[in-house]
Backbone as a chain_set.jsonl record, in Angstrom:
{"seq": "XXXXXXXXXXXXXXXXXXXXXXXXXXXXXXXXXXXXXXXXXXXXXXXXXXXXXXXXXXXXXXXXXXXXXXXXXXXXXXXXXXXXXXXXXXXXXXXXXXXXXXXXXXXXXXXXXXXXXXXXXXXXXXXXXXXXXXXXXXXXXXXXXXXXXXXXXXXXXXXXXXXXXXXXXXXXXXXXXXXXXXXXXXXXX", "coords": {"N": [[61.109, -19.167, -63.199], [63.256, -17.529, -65.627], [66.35, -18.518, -65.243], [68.019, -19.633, -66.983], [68.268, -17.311, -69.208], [70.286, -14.673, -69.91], [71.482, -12.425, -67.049], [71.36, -8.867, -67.598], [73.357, -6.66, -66.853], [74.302, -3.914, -67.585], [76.744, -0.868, -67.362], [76.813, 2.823, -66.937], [78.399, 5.215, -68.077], [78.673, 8.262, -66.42], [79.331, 10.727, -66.768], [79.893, 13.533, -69.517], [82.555, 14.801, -69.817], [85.786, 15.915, -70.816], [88.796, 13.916, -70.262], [88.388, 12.527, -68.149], [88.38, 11.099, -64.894], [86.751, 9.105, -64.227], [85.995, 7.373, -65.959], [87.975, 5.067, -66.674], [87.364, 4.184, -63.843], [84.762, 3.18, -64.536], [85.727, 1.723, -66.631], [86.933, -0.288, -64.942], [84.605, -1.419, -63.622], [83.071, -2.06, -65.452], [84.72, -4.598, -65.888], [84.986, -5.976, -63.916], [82.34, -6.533, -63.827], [81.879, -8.055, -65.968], [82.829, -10.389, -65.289], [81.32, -12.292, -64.129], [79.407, -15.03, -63.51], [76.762, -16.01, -65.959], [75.563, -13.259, -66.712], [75.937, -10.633, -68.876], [76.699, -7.881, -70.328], [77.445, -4.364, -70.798], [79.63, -1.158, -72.015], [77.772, 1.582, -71.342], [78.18, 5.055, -72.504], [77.548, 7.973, -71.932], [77.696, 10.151, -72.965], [78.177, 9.179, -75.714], [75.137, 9.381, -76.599], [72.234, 10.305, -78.439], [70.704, 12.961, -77.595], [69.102, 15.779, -77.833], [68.884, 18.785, -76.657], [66.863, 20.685, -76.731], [63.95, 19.874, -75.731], [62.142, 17.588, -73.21], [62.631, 14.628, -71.119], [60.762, 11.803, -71.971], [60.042, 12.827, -74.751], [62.335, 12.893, -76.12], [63.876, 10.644, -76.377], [66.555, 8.229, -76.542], [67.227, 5.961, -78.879], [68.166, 3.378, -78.408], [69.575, 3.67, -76.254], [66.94, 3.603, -74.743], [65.999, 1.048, -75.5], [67.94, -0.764, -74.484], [67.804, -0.365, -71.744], [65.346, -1.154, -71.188], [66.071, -3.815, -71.54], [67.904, -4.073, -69.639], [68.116, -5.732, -66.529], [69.614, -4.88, -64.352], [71.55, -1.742, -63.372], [74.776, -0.563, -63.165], [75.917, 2.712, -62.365], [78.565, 4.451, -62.606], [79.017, 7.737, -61.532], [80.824, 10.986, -61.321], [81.532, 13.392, -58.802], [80.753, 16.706, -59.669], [81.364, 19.531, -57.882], [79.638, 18.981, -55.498], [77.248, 17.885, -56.174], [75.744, 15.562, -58.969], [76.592, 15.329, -62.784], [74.766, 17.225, -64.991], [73.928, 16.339, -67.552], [73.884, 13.627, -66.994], [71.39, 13.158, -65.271], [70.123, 14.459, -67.642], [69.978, 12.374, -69.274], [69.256, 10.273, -68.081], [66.017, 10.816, -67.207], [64.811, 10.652, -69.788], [63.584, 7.669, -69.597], [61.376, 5.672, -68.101], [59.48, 3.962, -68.089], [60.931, 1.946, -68.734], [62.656, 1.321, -66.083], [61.917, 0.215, -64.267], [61.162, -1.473, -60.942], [63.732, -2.217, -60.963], [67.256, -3.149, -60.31], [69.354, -1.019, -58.851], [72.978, 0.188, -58.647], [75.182, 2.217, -57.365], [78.214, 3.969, -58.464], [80.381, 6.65, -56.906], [82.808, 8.852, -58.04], [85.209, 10.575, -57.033], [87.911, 13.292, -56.932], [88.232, 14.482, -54.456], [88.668, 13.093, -51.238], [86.574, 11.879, -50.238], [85.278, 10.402, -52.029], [82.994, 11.113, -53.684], [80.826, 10.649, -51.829], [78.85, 12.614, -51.435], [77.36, 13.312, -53.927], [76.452, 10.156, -54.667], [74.366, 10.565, -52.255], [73.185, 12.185, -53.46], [71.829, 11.472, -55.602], [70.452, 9.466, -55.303], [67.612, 9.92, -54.528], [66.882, 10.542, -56.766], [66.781, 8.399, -58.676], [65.462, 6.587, -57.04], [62.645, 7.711, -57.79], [62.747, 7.095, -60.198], [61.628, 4.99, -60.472], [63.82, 3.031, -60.184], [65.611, 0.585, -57.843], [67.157, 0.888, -54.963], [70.592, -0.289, -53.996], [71.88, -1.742, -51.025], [74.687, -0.865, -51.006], [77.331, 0.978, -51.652], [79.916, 2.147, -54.378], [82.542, 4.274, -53.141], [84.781, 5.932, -54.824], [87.949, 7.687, -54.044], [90.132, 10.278, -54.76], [89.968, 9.603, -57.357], [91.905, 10.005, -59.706], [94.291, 9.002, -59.062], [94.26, 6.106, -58.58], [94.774, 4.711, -60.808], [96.592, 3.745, -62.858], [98.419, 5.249, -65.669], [98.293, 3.651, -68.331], [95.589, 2.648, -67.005], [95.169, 0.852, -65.691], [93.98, -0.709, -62.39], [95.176, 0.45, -59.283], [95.272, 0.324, -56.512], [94.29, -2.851, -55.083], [92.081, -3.198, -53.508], [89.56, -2.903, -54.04], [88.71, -4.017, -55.473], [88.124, -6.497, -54.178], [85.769, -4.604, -53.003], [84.269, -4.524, -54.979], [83.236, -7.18, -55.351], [81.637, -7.511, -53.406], [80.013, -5.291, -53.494], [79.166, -6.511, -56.27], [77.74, -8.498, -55.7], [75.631, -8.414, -54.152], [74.15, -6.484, -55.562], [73.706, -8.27, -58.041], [72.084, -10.049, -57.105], [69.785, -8.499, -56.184], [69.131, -8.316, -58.581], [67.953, -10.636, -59.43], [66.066, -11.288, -58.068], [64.261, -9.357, -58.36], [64.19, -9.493, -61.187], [62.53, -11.913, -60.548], [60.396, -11.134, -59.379], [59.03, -8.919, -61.224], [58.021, -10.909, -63.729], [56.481, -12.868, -62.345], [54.965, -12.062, -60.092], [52.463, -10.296, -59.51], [51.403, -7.012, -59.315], [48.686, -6.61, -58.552]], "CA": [[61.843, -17.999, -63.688], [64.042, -18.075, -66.672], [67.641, -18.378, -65.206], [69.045, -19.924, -68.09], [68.59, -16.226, -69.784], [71.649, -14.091, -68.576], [70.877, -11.113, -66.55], [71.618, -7.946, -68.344], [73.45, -5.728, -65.925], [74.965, -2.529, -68.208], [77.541, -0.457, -66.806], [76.528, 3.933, -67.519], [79.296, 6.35, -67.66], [77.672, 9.447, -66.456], [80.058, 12.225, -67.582], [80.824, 13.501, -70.959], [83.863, 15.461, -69.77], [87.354, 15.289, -71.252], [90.001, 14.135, -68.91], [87.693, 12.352, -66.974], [88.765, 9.922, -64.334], [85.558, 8.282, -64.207], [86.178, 6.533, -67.237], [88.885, 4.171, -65.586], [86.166, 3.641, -62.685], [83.783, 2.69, -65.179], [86.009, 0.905, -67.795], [87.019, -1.189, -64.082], [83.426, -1.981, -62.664], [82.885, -3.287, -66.425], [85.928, -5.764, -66.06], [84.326, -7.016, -62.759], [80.41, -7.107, -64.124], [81.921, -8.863, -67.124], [83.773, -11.587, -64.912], [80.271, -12.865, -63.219], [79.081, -16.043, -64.506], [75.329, -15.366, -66.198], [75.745, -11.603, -66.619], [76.218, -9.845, -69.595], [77.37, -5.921, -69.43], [78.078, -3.221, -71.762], [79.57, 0.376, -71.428], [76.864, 2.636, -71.817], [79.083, 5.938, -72.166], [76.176, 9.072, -72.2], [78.986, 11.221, -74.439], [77.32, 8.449, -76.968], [74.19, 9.281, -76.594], [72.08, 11.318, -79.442], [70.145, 13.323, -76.914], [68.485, 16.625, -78.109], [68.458, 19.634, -75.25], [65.332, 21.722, -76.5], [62.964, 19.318, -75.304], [62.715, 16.238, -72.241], [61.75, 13.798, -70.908], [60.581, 10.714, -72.894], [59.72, 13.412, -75.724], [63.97, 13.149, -76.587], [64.182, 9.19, -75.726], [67.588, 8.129, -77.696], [66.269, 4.406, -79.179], [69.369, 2.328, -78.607], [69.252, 3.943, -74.855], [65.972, 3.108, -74.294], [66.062, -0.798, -75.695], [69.123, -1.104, -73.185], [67.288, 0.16, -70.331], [64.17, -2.207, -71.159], [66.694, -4.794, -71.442], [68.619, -4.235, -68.214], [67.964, -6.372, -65.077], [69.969, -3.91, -62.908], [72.652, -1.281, -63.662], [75.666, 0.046, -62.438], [76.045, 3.956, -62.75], [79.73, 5.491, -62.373], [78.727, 8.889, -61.541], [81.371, 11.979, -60.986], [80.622, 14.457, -57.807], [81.033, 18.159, -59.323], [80.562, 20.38, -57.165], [78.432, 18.313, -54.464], [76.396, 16.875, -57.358], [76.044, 14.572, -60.304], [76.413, 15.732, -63.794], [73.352, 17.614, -65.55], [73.745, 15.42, -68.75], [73.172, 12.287, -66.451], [70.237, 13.474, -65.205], [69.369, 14.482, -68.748], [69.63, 11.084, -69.948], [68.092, 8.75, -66.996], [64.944, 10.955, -67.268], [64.62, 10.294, -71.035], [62.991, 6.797, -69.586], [60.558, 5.827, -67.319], [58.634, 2.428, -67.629], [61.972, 1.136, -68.691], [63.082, 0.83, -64.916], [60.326, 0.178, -62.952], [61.961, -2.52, -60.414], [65.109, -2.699, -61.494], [67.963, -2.915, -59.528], [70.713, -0.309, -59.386], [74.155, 0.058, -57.645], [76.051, 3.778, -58.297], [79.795, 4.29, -57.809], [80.326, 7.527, -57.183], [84.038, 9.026, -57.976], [85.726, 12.25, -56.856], [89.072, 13.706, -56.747], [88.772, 14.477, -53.032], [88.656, 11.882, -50.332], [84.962, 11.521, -49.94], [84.712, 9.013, -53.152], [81.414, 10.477, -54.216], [79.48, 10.543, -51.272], [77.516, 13.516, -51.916], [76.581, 12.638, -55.298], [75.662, 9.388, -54.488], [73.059, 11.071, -51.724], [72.345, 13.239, -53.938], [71.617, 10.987, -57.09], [69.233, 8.206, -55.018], [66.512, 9.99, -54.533], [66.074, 10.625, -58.371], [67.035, 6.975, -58.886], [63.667, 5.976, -56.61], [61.705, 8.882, -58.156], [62.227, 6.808, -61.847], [60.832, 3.326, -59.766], [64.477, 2.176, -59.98], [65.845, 0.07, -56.459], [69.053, 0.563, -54.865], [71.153, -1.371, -53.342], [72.356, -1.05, -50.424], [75.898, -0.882, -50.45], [77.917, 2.0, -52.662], [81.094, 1.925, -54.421], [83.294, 5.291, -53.353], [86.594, 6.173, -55.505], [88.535, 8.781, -53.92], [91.06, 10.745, -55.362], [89.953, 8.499, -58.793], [93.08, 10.416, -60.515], [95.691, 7.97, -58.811], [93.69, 5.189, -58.24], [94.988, 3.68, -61.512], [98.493, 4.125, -63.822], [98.425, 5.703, -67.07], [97.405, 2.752, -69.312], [93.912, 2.432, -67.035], [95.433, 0.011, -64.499], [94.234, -0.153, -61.152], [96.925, 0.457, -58.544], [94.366, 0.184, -55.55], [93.735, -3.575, -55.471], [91.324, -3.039, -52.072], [88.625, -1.707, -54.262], [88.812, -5.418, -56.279], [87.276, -7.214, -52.93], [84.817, -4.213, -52.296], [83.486, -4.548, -55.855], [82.804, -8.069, -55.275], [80.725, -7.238, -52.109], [78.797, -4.781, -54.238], [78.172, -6.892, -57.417], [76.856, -9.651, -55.165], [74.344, -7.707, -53.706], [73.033, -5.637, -57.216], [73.43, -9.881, -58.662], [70.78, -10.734, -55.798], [68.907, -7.736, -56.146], [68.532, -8.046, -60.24], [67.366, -11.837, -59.902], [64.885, -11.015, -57.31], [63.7, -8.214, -58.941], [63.225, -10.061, -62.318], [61.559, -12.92, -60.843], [58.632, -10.822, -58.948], [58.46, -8.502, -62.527], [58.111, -11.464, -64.29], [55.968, -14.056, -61.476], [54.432, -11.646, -59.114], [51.238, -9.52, -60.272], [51.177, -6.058, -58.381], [46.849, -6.649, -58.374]], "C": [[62.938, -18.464, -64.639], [65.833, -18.078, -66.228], [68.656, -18.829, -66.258], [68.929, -18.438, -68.87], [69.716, -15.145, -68.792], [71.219, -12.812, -67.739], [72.438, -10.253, -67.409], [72.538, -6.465, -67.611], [74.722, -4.584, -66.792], [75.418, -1.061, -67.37], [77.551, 1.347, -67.62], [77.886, 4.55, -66.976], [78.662, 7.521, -67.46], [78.417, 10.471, -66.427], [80.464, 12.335, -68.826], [82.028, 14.26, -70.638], [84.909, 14.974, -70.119], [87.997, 15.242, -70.068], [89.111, 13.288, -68.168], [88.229, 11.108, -65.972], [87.769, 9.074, -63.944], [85.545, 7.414, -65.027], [86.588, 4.978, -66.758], [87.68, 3.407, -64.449], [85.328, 2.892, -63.329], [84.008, 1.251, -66.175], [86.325, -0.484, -66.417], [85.577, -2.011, -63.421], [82.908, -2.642, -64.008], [83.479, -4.39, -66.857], [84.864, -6.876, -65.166], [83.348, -7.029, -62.573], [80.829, -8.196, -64.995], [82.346, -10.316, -66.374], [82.582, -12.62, -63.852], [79.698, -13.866, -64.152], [77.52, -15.926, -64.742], [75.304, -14.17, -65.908], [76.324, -11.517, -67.594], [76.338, -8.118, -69.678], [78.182, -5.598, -71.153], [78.64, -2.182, -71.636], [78.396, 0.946, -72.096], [77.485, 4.264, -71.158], [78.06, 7.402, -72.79], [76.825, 10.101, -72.769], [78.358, 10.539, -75.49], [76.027, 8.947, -77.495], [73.319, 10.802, -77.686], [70.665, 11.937, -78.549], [70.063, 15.693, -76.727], [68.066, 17.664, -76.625], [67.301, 20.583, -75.246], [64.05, 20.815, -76.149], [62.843, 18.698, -73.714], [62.147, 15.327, -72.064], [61.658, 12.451, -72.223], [60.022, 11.054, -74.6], [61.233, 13.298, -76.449], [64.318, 11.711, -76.299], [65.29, 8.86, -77.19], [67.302, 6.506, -77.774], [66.725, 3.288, -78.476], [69.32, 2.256, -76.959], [67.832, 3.19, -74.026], [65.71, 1.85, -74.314], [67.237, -1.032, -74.613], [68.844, -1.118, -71.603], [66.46, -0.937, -70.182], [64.782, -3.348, -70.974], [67.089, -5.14, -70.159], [67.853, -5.276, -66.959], [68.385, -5.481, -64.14], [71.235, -2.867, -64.306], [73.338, -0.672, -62.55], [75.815, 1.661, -62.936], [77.179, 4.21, -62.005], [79.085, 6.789, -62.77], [79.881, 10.087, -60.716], [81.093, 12.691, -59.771], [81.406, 15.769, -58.399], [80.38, 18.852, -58.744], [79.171, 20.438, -56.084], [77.467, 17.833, -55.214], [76.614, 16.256, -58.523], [75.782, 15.591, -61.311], [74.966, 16.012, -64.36], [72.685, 16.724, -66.545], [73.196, 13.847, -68.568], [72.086, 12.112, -66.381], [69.299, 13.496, -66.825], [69.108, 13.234, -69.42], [68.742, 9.971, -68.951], [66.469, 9.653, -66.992], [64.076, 11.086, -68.723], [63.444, 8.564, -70.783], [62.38, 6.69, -68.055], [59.883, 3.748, -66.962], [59.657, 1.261, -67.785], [62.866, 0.596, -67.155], [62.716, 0.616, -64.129], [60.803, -1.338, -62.302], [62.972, -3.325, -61.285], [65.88, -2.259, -60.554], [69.015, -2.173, -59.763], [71.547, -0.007, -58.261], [74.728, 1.364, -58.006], [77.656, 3.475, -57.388], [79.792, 5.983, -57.853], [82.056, 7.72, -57.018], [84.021, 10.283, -57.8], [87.145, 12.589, -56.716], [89.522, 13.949, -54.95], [88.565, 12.909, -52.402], [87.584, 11.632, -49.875], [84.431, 10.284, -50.805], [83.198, 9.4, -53.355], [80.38, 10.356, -53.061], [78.284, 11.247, -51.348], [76.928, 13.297, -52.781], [76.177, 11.411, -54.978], [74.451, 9.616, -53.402], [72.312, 11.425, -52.609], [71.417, 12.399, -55.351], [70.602, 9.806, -56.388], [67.905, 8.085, -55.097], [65.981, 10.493, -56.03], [66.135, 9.305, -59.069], [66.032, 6.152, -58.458], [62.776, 6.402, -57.552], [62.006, 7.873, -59.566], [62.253, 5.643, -61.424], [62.328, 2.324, -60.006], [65.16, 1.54, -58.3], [66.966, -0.094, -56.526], [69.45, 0.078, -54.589], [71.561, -0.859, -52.445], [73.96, -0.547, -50.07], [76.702, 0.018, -52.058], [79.012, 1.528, -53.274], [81.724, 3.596, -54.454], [84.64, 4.955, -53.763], [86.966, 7.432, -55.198], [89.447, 8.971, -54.53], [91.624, 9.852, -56.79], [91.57, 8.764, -59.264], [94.181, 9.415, -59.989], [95.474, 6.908, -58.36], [94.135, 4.271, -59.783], [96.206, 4.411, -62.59], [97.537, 4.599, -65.011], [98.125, 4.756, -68.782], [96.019, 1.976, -68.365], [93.801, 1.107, -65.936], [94.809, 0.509, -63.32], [94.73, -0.354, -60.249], [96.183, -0.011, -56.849], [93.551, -1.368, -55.471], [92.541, -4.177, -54.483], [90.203, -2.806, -52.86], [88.238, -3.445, -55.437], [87.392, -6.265, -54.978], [85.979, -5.999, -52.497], [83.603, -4.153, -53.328], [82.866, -5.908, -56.062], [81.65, -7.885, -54.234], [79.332, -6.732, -53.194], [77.871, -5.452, -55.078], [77.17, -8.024, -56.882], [75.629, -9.14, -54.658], [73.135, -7.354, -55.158], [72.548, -7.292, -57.712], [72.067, -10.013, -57.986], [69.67, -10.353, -56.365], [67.942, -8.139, -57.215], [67.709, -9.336, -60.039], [65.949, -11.916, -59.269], [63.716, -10.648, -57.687], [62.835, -8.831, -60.087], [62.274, -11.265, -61.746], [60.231, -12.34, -60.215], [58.464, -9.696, -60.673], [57.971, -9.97, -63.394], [56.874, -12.676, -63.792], [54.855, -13.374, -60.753], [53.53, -10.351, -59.576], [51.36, -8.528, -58.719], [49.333, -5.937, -57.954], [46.386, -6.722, -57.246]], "O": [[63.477, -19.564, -64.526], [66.566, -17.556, -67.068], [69.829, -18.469, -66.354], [70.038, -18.37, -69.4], [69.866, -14.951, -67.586], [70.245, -12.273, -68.266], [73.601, -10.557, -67.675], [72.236, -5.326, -67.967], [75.913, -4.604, -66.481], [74.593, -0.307, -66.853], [78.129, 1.433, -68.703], [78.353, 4.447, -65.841], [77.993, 7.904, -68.419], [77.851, 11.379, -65.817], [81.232, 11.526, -69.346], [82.69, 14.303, -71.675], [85.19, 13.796, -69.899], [87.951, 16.028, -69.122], [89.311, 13.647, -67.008], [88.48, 10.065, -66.575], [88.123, 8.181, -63.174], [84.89, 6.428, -64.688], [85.84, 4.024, -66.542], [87.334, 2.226, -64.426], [85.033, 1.831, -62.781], [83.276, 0.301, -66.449], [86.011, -1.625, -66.757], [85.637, -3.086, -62.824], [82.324, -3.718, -63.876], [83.127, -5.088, -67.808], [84.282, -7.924, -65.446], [82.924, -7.392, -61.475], [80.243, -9.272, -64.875], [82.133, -11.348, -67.011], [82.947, -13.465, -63.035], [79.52, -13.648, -65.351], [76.882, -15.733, -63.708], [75.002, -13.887, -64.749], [77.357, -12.186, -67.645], [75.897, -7.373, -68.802], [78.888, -6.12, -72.015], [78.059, -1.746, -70.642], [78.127, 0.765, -73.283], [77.401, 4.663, -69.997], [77.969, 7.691, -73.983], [76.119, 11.073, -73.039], [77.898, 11.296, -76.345], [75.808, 8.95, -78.707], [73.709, 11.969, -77.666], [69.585, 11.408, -78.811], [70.616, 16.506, -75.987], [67.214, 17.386, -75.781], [66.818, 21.147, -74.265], [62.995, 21.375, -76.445], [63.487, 19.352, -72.893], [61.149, 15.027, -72.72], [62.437, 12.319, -73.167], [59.704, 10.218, -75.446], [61.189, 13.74, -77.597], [65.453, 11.696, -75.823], [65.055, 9.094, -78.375], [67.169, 5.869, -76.729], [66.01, 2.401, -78.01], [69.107, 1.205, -76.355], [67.8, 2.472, -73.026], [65.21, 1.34, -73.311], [66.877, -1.873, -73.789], [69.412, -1.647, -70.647], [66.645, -1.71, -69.242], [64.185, -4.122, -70.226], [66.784, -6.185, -69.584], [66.635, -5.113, -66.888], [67.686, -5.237, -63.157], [71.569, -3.125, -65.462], [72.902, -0.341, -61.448], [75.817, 1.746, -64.164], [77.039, 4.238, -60.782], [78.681, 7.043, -63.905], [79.809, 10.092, -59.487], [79.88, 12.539, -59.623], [82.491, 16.066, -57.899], [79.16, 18.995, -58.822], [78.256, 21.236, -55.877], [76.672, 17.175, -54.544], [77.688, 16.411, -59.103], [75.037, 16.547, -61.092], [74.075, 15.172, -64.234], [71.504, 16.379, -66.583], [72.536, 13.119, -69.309], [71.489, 11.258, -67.038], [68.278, 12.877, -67.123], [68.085, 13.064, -70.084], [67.855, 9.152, -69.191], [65.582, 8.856, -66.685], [62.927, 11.522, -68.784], [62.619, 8.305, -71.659], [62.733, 7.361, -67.086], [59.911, 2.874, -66.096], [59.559, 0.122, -67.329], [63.606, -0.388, -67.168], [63.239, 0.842, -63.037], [60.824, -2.311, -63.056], [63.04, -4.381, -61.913], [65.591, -1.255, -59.903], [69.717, -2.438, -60.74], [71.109, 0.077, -57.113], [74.709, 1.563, -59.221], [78.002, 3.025, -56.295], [79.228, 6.555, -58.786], [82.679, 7.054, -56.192], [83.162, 11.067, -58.206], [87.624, 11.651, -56.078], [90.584, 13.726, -54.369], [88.36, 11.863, -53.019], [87.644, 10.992, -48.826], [83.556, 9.467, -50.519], [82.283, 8.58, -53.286], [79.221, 10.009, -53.289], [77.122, 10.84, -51.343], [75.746, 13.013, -52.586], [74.952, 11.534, -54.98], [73.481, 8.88, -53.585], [71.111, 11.182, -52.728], [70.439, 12.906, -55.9], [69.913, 9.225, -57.227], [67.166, 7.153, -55.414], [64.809, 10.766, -56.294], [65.472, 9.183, -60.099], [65.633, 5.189, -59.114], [62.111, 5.568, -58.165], [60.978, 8.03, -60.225], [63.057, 4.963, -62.061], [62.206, 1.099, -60.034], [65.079, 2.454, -57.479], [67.714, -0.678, -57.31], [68.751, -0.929, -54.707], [71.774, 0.352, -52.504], [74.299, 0.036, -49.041], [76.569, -0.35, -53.225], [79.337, 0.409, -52.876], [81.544, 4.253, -55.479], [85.41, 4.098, -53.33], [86.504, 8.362, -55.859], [89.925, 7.972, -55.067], [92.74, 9.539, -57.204], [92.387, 7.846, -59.198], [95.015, 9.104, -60.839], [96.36, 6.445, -57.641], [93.762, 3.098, -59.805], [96.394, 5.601, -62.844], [96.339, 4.393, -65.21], [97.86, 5.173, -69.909], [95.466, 0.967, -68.803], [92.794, 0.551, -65.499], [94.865, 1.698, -63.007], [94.921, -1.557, -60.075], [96.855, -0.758, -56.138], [92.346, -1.356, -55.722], [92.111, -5.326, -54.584], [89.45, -2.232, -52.073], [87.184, -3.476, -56.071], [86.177, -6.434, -55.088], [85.173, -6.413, -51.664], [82.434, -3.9, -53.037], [81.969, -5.954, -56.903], [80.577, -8.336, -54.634], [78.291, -7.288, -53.545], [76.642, -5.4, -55.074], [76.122, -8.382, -57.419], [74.582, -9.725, -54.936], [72.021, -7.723, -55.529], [71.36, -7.607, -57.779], [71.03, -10.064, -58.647], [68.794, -11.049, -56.878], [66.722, -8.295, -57.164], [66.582, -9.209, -60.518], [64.952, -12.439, -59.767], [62.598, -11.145, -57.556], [61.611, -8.861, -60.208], [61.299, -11.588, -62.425], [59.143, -12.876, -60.424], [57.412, -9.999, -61.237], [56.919, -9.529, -63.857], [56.349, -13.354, -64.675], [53.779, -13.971, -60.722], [54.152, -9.389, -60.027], [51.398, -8.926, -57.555], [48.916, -5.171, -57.085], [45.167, -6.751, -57.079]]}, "num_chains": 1, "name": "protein.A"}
């Protein structure tokens, strides 16, 4: 297996909303993907994304999105909970691809303003996360009450959430290398 190539693990913002405190969550879990030795990481912020609503599916696939996906080894998804679920636009974009995640490993944070950190949305967001052949991990990252979880220049004030993101990335790390070496070694025949 090629370990000298880096694993690819790209970091999705899954809200376009203004104001969002997900951002922060996101712009933090790309500090501490970036700080893993062999791992490369991008934001992938789906407000970017040139994604057409009269159609779906892989009929609206945004290019840049899709080479990123094919690329990936694993990703991380910061995902919002409104209203006991994930954003529509998320959805609209992770079902834009398909063969692009077919054992790949993925980790979600889910953030919320209340004190749940996201748990519903992360229920709620797994089983469409299987359903497009991607593999989870087992271990979440919740951000409660995101809004004061970090100062006003994007700091975070919560440095408990430092040691639980290490837990996580070690796991998704595992997962992704695993993952690529049976895609890559191991014939489903």
């Amino acid at each position: 297996m090629d370990m000298e190539r880096p694993l690819y693990i790209p970091v999705i913002l899954g809200t376009a909303r203004k104001g969002r405190a997900s951002e922060n969550v996101a712009r933090f879990m790309l500090g501490e993907v970036g700080k893993r030795e062999g791992v490369e990481t991008e934001l992938i912020d789906i407000r970017d994304l040139d994604l057409p609503f009269d159609d779906e599916g892989e009929a609206i696939k945004d290019v840049r999105f899709s080479g990123q996906m094919s690329r990936a080894d694993a990703l991380v998804v910061v995902v919002p909970e409104y209203n006991h679920g994930y954003p529509g636009l998320l959805k609209h974009a992770l079902d834009t691809n398909l063969k692009e995640y077919i054992h790949k490993a993925v980790g979600v944070c889910g953030v919320s303003a209340g004190g749940f950190g996201g748990v519903r949305v992360v229920q709620g967001l797994l089983p469409v996360l299987r359903e497009l052949g991607l593999v989870t991990i087992f271990w979440d990252m919740n951000f409660a009450a995101a809004h004061k979880l970090f100062d006003e220049s994007g700091a975070l004030l919560e440095r408990s959430y430092v040691r639980r993101a290490d837990q996580f990335l070690k796991e998704l790390i595992w997962m992704a290398k695993v993952l690529r070496h049976g895609r890559e070694k191991v014939s489903l025949g």
